[in-house]
Every structure is written in structure tokens, then in C-alpha cells.
C-alpha angles and dihedrals in degrees: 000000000000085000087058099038084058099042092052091046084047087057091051094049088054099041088044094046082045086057100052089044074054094059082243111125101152142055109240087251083060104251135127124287082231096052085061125094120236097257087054089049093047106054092038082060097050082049098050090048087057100047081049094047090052091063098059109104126217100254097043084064086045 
């Protein structure tokens, strides 16, 4: 159960160090990333990789 309960806050830690790397230091409502729960972290990150994949352009994949 501990072992869970650390390698979810170590996820956190990552999503929400991913975020800032992101720009992104605050939850649409306007609190903290750390106020957040996993699940809320999670799917603003997907979100964010997509918005930064679309602006690859193709010949930049090229």
C-alpha cells in the first residue's frame, strides 16, 4: 500500500514537473498544480502534448 501511495506521488511529481516545463503552472479553475489530483494532472498533460505536437510542422518532421 505505502509502495503505491510513492510511486503515484512520484508520478505527480513528474506530470506536474512535465507541466511547468509546458508553461503551464496553473489548473484552468486557477489553482495549484499541486492542489490537483493525479487523474486531473494526467489528462492536462495529454492535452498540453497534443497542443505542442500540433505545432510541429511537417517539415520539421521531415
Amino acid at each position: 500500500m505505502e509502495r503505491q501511495l510513492l510511486i503515484k506521488e512520484e508520478r505527480k511529481e513528474f506530470v506536474i514537473s512535465e507541466l511547468i516545463y509546458f508553461e503551464v503552472t496553473k489548473l484552468a479553475d486557477g489553482r495549484q498544480l499541486y492542489e490537483a489530483s493525479l487523474a486531473e494532472l494526467e489528462l492536462l498533460h495529454i492535452r498540453e502534448k497534443i497542443k505542442q505536437a500540433r505545432k510541429v510542422t511537417v517539415e520539421q518532421i521531415i
